[in-house]
N, C-alpha and C positions, 0 to 999 in steps of 0.2 A: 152676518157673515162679512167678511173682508171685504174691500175691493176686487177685483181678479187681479189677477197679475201675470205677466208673461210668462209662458211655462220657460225652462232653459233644458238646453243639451243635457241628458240622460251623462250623468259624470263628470259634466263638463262647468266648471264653474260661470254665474253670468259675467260677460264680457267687460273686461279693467278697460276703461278709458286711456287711451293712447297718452302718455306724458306731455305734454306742449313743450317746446325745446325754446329759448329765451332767443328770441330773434332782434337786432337791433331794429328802431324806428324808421321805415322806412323817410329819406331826405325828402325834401319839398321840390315844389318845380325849380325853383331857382337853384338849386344844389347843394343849399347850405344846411345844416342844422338847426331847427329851431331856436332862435334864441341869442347865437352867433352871432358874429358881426363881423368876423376874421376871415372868411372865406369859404368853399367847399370844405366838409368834413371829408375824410379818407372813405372809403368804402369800405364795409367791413362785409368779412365774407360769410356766407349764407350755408350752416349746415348741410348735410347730404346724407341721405341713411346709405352706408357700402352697400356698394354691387357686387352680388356674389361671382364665388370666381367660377367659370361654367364647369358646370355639371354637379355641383353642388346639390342643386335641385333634386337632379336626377337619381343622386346619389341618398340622398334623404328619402324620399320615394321609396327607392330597394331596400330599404334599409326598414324602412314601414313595413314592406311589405311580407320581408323574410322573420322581423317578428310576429304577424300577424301568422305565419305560417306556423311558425314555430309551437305560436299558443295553442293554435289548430290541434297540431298535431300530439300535441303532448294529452288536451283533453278527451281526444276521439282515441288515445291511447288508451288511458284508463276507463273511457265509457266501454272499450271491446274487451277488457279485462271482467268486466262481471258477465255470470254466469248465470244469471238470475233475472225475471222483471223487475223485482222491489227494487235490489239493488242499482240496477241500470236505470229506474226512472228516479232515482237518488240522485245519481249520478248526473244525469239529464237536468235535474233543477238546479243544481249546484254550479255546471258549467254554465247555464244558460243566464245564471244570476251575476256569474262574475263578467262575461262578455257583456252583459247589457246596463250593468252600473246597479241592479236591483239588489233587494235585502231578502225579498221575500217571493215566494212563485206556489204553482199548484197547478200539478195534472194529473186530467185524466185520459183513461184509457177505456174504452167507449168502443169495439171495433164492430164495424159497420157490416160484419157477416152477420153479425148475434154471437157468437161459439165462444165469446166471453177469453179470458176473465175481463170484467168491470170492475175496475177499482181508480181510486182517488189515492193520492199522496199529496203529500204537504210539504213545504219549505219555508221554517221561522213559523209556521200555523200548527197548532192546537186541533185536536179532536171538535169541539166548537166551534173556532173559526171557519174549517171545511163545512162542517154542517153549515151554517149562515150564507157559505159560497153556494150552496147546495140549491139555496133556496130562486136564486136568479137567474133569469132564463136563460137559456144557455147560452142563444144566440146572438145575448148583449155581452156576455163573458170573453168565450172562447168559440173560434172558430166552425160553425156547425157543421160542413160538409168537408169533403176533400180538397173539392176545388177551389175553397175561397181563400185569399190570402188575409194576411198580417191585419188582425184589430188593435187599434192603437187608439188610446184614451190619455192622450196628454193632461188633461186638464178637466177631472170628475165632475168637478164643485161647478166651471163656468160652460160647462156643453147644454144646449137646451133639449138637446134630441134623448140625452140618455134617458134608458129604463131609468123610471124612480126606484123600486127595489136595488138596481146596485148601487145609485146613489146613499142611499138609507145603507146597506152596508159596506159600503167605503167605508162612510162615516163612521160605522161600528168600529171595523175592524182599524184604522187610521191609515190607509192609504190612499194617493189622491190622485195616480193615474197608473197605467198597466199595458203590459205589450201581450198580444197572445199570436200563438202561431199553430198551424194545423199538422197532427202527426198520420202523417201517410205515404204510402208506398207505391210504384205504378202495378205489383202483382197483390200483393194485401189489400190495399185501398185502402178507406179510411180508419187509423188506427183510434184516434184520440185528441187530444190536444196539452196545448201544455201553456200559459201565461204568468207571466212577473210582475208584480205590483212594487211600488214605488213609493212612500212615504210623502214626498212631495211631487207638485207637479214638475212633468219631466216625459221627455221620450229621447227612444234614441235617436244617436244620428247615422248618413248613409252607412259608414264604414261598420259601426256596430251590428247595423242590421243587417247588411252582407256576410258578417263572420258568423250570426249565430242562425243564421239561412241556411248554410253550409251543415252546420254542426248538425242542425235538427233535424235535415237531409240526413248525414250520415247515421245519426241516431235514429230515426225511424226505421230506417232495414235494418239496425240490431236489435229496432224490440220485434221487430216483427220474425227476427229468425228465432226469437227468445219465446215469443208468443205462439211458435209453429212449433218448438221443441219442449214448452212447457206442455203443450195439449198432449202431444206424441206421448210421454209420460206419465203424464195421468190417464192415458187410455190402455197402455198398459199397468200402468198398478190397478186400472177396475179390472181388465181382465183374468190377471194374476189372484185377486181377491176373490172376484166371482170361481175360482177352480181352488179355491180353499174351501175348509168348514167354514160355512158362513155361521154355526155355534158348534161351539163344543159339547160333547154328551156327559149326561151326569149320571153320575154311574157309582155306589156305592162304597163307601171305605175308600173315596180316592176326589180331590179336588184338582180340578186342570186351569189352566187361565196361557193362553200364547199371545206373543205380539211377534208381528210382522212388516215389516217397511221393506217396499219396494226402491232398489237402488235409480240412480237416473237412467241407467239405462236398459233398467229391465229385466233384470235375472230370474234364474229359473231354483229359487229355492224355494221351500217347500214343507209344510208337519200337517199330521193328521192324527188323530184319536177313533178309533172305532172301536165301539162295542164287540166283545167276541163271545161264545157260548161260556157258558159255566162261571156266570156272572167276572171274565175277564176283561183286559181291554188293553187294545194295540196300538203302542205312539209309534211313530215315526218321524223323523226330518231328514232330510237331504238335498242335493242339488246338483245339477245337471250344468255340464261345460256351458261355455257361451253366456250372448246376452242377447236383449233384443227379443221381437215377438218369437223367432223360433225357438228359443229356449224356453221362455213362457211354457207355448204349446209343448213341449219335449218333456216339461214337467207336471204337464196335466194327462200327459198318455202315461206316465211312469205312476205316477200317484196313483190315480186308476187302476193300474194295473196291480199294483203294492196292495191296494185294499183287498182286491179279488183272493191275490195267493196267501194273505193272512185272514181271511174267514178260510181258507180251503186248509192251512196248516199253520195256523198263528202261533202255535204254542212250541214250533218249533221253526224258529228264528231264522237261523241257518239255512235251513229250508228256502222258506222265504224270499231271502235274499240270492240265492242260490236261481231259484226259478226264475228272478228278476231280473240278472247278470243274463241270463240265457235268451231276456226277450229282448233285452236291449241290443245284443250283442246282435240278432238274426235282425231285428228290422231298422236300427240305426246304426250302424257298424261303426261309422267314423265319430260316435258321443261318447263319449265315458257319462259315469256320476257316481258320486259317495251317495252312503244311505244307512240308516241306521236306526235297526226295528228292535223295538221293545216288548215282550211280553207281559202285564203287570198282572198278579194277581191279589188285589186289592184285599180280601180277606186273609191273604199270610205275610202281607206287606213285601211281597216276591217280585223281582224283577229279571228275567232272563233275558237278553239281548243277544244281538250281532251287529256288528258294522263292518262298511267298506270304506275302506280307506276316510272313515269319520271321526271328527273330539271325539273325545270319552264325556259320559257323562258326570257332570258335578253334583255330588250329597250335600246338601245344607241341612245342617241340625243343631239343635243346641251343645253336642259334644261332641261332632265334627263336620268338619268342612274338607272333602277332598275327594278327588275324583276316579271312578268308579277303574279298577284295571283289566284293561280292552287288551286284546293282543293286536298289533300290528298288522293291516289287512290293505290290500290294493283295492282299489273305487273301482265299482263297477265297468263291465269294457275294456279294462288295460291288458288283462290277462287272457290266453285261451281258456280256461277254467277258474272262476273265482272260487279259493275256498277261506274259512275261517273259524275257528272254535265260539261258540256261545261263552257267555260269561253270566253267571247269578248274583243279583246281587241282594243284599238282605238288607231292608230299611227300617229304620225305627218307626215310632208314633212320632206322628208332627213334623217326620224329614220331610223334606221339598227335592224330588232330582228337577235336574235341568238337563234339557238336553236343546242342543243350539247346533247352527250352520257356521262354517266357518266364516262366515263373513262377518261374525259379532268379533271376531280375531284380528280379521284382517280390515276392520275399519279404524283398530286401534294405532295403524301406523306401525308397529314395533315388532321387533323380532319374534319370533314364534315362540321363545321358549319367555318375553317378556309379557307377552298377551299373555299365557295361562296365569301366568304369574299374578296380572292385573284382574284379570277374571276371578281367581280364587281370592285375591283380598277383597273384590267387591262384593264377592256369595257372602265370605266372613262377616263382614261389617253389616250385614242386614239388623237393621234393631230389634229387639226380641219382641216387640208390639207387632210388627208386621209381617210375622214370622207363622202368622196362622190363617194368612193370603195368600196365596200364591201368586195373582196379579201385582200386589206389592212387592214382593219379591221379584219378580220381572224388570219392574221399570225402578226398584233400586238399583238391579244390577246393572241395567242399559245406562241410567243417569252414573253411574261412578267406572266402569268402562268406557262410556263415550261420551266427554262432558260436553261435546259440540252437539251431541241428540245424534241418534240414529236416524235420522231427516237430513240433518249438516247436507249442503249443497255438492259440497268435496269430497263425499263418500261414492264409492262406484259399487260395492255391490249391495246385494239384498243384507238383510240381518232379519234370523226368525230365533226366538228366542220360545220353547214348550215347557211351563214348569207342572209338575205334578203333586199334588201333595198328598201322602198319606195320615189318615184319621188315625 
């Protein structure tokens, strides 16, 4: 190995030796010139580096200062712009690389309730690289508690104290000193941590480590509101999921397959399949106003409710829906919702419906594509009396209906009369290989309706999509 060498400022190149300015010989005692023999030489005058003019300083200073501000603010702009963990601890390595002069960084997120998530991200690192980080203790790495501050490894190769394992991986990985800082909150506590490695030896200086102090301040109470609203989220789509069929029934001359994604904040849509007498069997989808856990719940008393009045008169739709409007209406007055029940009967390839105020549903078959004609019907609750005519609809061997919430609609962004539009070219374009799935047929349609994924972070409500297929 080399010599050591002095580590230098983090950015900052090692220090140019100051010019030397050509000064004349200073004279001898006697006055003269060396060498002379005519008299005193003149006196020649002696450089002066200028004196600035005041406030100069002062003014250099504000001038630091208001760019440092500046850069503050434009990064902790875009850190509060994401809406997401991944993306914010992206975000988080990227600024904190360029405040501190680094190439490369890596954190993690570690929070000290337990309640998760635990995950790693990387900056310039590989799937490999993290692993190898993976393997050093933690406490030689990054930060291990709340309360401790700034680890700073100027200088890997010449420290005698470090763990050998992160020496040994420096060397893997090729960098040769690193700053780490601790991600925490005073209501969260400890989030995580986050550190930047360096290719050469190198740390920063005070000014660096004051600007990205700040930032990672400000960025710790984003991930931690990010971290309290991704939980929220996922505690309602498990219990959105849990008030679903947790499987579908299989049930003769009729294949089913649904997918379901819960929006961010929680809606109340909804399908269900039950078995009915006389080897039948009863779809439904719809959805209930609002968002949030009360609508969850608002759509797990309606569904419940839905399954009771179609085993009691399934085979007459109308009915149904009819008895449905009338419960909703006496015990939550101020809800509306769409709904829209299916009668199938699987051995005549028979389908009788009604809906309130729901899409129609879509026919996919090999000689055609187009969706089922509904009459016009207000959503449950808007009306003092909901009514609406049933409609039959007669399907071939191998058709697929689909029957979906509007939200597979309205995640498309586009007009209403553009979304059906895009919806029927993506039934169309199914490939005839996957045409004897119905699950295929699902997440074709979802993939060429919504190329961002029905997950996309940007999307606000639910999307259920129920295909059926007859033999």
């Amino acid at each position: 190995m080399s010599a050591p060498h002095p580590p230098k400022v983090a950015g900052i190149d090692p220090t140019v030796p100051t010019p030397a300015h050509t000064v004349a010989p200073a004279s001898s005692a006697s006055g003269t010139v060396p060498g002379s023999t005519t008299g005193p030489a003149p006196a020649l005058p002696v450089p002066h580096p200028p004196v600035p003019a005041p406030g100069t300083l002062l003014q250099g200073r504000l001038a630091g200062w208001v760019s440092d501000l500046t850069t503050l603010h434009e990064l902790t702009e875009r850190l509060t712009r994401t809406n997401a963990l991944e993306p914010a601890l992206d975000e988080l390595l990227r600024a904190g690389a360029a405040l501190l002069g680094a190439r490369r960084g890596l954190v993690a997120l570690e929070p000290g309730d337990g309640l998760g998530p635990r995950t790693a991200l990387g900056l310039g690192l590989g799937r490999a690289d993290l692993g190898h980080l993976e393997t050093v203790p933690r406490g030689a790495l990054v930060p291990d508690t709340a309360g401790r501050g700034a680890i700073v490894h100027a200088d890997l190769f010449t420290e005698d104290a470090l763990d050998p394992r992160h020496r040994e991986v420096a060397a893997r990985l090729g960098y040769a000193a690193s700053y780490a800082l601790p991600l925490a909150t005073d209501s969260a506590g400890r989030l995580g941590a986050a550190v930047w490695l360096y290719d050469e030896p190198a740390e920063p200086h005070e000014r660096q480590r004051h600007l990205v102090g700040l930032y990672v301040r400000h960025a710790a109470e984003h991930l931690a509101r990010l971290r309290e609203l991704e939980h929220t989220r996922a505690c309602l789509a498990t219990v959105a999921e849990e008030l679903l069929p947790s499987r579908l029934p299989r049930v003769p001359g009729i294949q089913l397959a649904a997918r379901h994604h819960t929006g961010p904040r929680g809606g109340g849509d909804w399908y269900d399949a039950l078995p009915l007498p006389d080897a039948a069997l009863g779809l439904s989808v719809g959805s209930v106003t609002g968002s949030g856990p009360s609508a969850v719940a608002a759509m797990g008393r309606l569904r419940a409710s839905l399954r009771a009045y179609a085993v009691m008169e399934g085979e007459d739709p109308v009915a149904v829906l009819s008895d449905l409007e009338l419960l909703l209406r006496l015990t939550e007055p101020a809800r509306s919702a769409t709904a829209l029940f299916a009668y199938c009967e699987p051995a005549l390839r028979r389908v009788t419906l009604a809906g309130a105020g729901h899409s129609p549903p879509l026919l996919v078959g090999e000689r055609r594509t187009e969706f089922a004609e509904t009459s016009v019907s207000a959503p449950l609750g808007m009306l003092s009396c909901w009514e609406a005519p049933s409609v039959e609809v007669q399907a071939e061997a191998g058709e697929t209906v689909l029957l979906y919430t509007d939200g597979l609609l309205h995640r498309t962004g586009d007009p209403v009369d553009r979304a059906f539009a895009r919806l029927h070219a993506a039934a169309a374009s199914v490939p005839r290989a996957l045409r004897q799935d119905p699950g295929a047929v699902a997440d074709h349609v979802l993939r060429a309706v919504l190329p961002d994924g029905p997950d996309a972070a940007d999307g606000g409500e639910d999307v259920v999509l129920l295909a059926a297929r007859f033999d």
